[in-house]
C-alpha positions in Angstrom: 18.2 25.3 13.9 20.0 28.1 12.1 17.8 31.1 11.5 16.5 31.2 7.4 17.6 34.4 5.9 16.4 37.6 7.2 14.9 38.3 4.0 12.4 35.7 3.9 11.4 36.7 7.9 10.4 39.8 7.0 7.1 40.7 7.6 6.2 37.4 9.4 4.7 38.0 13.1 7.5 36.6 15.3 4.8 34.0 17.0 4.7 32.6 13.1 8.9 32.5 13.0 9.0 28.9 14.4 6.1 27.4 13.3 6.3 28.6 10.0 10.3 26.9 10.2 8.4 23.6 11.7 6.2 23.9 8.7 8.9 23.9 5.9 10.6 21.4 7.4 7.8 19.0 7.7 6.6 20.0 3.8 10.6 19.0 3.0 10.2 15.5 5.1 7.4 14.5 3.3 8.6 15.2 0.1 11.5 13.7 0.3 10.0 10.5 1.9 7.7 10.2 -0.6 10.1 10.0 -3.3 12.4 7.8 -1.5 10.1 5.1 -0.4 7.6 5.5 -3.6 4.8 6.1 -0.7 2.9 10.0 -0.3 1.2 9.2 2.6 3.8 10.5 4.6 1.6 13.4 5.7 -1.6 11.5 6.3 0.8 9.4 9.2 1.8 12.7 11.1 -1.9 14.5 10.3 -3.2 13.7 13.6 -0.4 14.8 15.8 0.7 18.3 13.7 -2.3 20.3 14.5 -1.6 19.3 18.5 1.6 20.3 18.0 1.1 23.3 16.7 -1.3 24.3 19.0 0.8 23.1 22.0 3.1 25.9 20.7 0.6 28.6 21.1 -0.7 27.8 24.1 2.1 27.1 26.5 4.1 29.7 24.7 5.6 31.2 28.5 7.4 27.8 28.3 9.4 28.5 25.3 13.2 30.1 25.8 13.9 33.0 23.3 16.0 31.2 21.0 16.4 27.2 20.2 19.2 25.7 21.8 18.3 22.6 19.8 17.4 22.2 16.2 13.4 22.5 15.8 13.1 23.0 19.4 10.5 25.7 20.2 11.2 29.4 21.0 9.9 32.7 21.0 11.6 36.0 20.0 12.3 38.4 22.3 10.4 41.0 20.4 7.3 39.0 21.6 5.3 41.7 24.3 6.3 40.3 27.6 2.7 40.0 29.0 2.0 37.1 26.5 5.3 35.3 27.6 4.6 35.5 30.9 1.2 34.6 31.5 -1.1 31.7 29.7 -4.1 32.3 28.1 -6.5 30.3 29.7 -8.7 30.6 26.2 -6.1 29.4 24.5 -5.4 26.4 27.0 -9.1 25.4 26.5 -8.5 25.2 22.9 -5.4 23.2 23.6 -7.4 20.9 25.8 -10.0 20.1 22.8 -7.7 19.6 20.2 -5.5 17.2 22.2 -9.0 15.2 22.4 -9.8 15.4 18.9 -6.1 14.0 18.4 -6.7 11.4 21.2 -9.7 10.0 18.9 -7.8 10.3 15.6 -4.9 8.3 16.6 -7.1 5.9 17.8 -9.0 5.4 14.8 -6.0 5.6 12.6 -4.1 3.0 14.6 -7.1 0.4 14.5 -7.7 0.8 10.9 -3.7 0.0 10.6 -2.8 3.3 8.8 0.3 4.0 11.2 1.8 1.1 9.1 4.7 2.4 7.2 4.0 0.6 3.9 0.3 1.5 3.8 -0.5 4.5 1.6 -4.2 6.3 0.8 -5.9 4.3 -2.0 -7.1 8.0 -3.5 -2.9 8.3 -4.1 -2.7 5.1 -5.6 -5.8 5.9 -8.0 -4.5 9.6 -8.9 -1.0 7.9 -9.6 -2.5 5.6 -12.1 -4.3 8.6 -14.2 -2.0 10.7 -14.4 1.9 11.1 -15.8 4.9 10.3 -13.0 6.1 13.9 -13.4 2.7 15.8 -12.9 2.2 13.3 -10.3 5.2 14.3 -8.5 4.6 18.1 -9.3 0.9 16.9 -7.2 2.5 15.1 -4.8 4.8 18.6 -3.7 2.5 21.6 -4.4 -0.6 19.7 -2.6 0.3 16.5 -0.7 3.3 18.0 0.8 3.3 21.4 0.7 -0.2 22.4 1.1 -1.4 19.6 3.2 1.1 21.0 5.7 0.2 24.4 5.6 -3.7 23.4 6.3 -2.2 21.8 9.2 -0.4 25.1 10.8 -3.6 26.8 9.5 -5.6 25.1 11.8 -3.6 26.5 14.9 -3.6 29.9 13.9 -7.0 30.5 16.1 -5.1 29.4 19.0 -2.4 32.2 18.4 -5.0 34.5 18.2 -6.3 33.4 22.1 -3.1 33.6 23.1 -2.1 37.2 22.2 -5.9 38.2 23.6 -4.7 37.1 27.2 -7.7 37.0 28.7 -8.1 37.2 32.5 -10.8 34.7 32.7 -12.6 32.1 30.6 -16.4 34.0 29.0 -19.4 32.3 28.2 -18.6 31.9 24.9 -15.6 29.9 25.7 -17.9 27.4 27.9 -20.7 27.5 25.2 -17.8 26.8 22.7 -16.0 24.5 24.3 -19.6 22.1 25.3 -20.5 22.1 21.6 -17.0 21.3 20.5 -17.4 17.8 23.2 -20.3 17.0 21.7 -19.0 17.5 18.2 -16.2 15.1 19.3 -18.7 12.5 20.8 -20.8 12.5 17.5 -17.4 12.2 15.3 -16.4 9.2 17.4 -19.8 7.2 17.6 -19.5 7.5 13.1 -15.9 6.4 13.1 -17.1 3.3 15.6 -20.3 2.6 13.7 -18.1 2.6 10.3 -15.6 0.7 11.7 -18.2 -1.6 13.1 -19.6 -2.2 9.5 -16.5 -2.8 7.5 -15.7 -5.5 10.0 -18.8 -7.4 9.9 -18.8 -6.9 5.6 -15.0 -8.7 6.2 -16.1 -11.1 8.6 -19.8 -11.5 8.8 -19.6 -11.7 12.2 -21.0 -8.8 14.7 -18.6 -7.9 17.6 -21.0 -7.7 20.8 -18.2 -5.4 22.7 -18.6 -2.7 20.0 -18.6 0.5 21.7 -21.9 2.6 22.7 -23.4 3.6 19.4 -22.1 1.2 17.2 -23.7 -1.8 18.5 -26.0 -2.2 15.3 -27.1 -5.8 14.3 -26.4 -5.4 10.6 -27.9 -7.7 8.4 -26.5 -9.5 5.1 -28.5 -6.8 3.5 -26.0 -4.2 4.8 -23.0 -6.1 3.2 -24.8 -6.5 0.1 -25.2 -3.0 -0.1 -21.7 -2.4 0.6 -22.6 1.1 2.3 -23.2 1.8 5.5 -26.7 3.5 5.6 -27.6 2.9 9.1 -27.1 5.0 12.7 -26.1 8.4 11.6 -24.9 7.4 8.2 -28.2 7.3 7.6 -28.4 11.2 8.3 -25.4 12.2 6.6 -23.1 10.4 4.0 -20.4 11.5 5.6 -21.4 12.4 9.7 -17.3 11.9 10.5 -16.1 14.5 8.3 -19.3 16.6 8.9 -17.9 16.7 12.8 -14.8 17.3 11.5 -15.5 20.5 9.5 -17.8 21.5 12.7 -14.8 20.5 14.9 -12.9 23.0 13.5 -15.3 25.8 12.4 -15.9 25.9 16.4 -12.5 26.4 17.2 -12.3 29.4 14.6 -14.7 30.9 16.7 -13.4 30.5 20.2 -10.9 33.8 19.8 -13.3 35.4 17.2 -16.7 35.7 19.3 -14.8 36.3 22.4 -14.8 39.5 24.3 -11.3 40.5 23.1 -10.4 41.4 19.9 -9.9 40.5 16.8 -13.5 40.2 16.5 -15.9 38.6 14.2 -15.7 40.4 10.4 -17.9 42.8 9.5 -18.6 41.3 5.8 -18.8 43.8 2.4 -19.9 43.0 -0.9 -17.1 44.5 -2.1 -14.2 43.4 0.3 -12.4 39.7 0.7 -9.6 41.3 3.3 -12.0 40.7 6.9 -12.6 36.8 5.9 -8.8 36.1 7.0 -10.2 35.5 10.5 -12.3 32.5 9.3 -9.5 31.6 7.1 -8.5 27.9 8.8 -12.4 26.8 8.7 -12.5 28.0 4.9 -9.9 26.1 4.2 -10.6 23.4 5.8 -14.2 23.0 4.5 -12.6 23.6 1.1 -10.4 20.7 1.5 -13.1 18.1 2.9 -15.6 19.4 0.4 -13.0 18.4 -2.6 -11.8 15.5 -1.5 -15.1 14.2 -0.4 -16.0 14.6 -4.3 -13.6 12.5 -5.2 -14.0 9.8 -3.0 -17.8 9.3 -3.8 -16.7 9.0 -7.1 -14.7 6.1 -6.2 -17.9 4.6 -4.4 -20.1 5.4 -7.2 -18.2 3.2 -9.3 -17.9 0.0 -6.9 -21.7 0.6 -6.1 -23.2 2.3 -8.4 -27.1 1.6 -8.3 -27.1 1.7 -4.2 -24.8 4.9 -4.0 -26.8 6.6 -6.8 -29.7 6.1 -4.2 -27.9 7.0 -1.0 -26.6 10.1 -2.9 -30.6 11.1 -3.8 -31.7 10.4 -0.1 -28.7 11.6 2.1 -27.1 14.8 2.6 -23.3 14.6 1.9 -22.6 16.3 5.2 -25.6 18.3 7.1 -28.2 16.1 8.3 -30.6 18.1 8.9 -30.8 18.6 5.0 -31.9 14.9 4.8 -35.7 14.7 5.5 -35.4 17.9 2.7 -34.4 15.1 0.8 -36.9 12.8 1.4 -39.6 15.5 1.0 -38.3 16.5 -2.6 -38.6 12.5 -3.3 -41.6 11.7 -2.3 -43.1 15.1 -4.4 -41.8 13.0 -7.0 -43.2 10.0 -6.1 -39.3 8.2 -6.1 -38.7 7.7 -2.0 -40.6 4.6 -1.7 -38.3 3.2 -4.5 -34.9 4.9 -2.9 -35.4 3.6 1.0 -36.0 0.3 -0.2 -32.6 0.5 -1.9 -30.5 2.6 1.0 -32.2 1.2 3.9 -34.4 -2.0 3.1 -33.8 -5.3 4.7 -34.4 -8.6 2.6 -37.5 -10.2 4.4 -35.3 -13.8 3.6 -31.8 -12.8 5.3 -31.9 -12.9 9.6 -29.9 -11.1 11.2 -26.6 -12.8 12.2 -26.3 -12.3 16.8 
């Protein structure tokens, strides 16, 4: 790929030259595609696998040659120091390792739910579209859904560049303590996406599916469906226990090069002083993002149910479970959680339960 000018390369780190190159091409791609094909979900196909790729970068980085011989083929710039060239960081492998799981699960759930299709787009889009005017839609659709959608994605690597310029000898204990809580943040986010994905299909169907995987087998009820939320298994600890894993997911793998014995090291915080917080910069983000969005898609539940998400939004925390029974407490002070559980999780004494 010819080189961008010089101008605009100065300053950046030479191990940000290619992906930042990677970056604007993708942010162009999706652009483009969704003004071709009328359909902005271009990003949301390709979210699972960019962060992987990115990462991959980083952490097999003495595989790379020092210039492309192919257009949007990896390299790295000679100016690189040879030590991180020639050997791999084993940290940053690690992180590699996990984040090629947590793409394993996405894909997974993506492809199930049918969202690989090429003609399916996000509903949110379609509902956005409809409020506001084509033009300011479009302006929406470049400075957020292409543009800074894709940067969020490159964000989320930039912890593994940071393992792979410590080049450390050996894996610490932080790395293992890390890298256990980050497989059983995984483990959680996939039993939500199953027991979700579980519920939707018996609201469709009314029929349970017996071969559900561990942790989704829940006999929902007609109740459930009436509801049209699912309030049981760990939904009923956190409105939103997939994207609560998520946030975690990443959050975790901010820390990997951050609590390690190499530098750079956790911030040391002022009052008076943004600068240190670039560190944690891809969990900000991140959190930002899924905080935001999250917003506005309970406002599109709200409105399809609004007395029994009213109730779920008064009993559950929208992300940290452990924030729930706080909930409850506050409820029953006021003499309201009798009346709420009834709603989020009560079970008509007149409907069975369908085997």
């Amino acid at each position: 790929m010819a080189p961008l000018p010089l101008v605009f390369f100065k300053g950046i780190p030479p191990t940000f030259q290619w992906p930042v190159k990677f970056c604007i091409f993708n942010t162009v791609t999706a652009f483009v595609l969704g003004l071709v094909t009328g359909n902005v979900s271009q990003v949301d196909r390709v979210w699972t696998f960019l962060p992987t790729m990115y990462t991959a970068y980083y952490a097999l980085l003495p595989l790379w040659p020092t210039e492309s011989p192919l257009p949007l083929f990896p390299y790295v710039p000679e100016v690189v120091h040879p030590e991180v060239v020639r050997e791999f960081s084993p940290r940053a492998l690690l992180m590699f390792g996990l984040i090629f799981t947590w793409m394993c699960r996405l894909s997974y759930n993506t492809w199930r739910r049918g969202l690989f299709n090429l003609k399916d787009e996000d509903y949110r889009w379609e509902i956005l579209r409809k409020g506001m005017h084509p033009i300011m839609f479009q302006v929406f659709n470049l400075v957020f859904i292409a543009f800074m959608q894709n940067v969020i994605l490159f964000l989320l690597a930039v912890p593994v560049q940071m393992a792979a310029l410590q080049q450390p000898s050996q894996l610490s204990t932080s790395d293992y303590f890390l890298a256990a809580l980050a497989s059983v943040d995984l483990v959680a986010e996939f039993v939500s996406d199953n027991q979700q994905y579980s519920f939707q299909t018996f609201k469709r169907s009314g029929l349970i599916n017996q071969n559900e995987w561990p942790g989704a087998r829940i006999q929902w009820t007609q109740a459930d469906a009436k509801r049209g939320i699912v309030t049981r298994g760990l939904w009923a600890w956190s409105r939103h226990p997939n994207f609560f894993c998520e946030q975690s997911f990443w959050v975790i793998i901010n820390l990997f090069p951050l609590v390690a014995p190499e530098s750079p090291k956790l911030p040391k915080l002022s009052l008076h002083e943004i600068t240190p917080l670039w560190p944690l910069l891809p969990s900000i983000v991140i959190c930002l993002l899924f905080f935001s969005s999250t917003r506005f898609t309970e406002e599109i539940s709200a409105s399809k149910y609004p007395e029994a998400y009213a109730a779920y939004q008064q009993r559950v925390s929208m992300f940290v479970p452990f924030l729930t029974p706080v909930w409850g407490l506050l409820l029953k002070l006021r003499g309201k959680k009798e009346a709420v559980d009834s709603i989020v999780y009560g079970q008509d004494a007149d409907v069975k339960k369908i085997q």
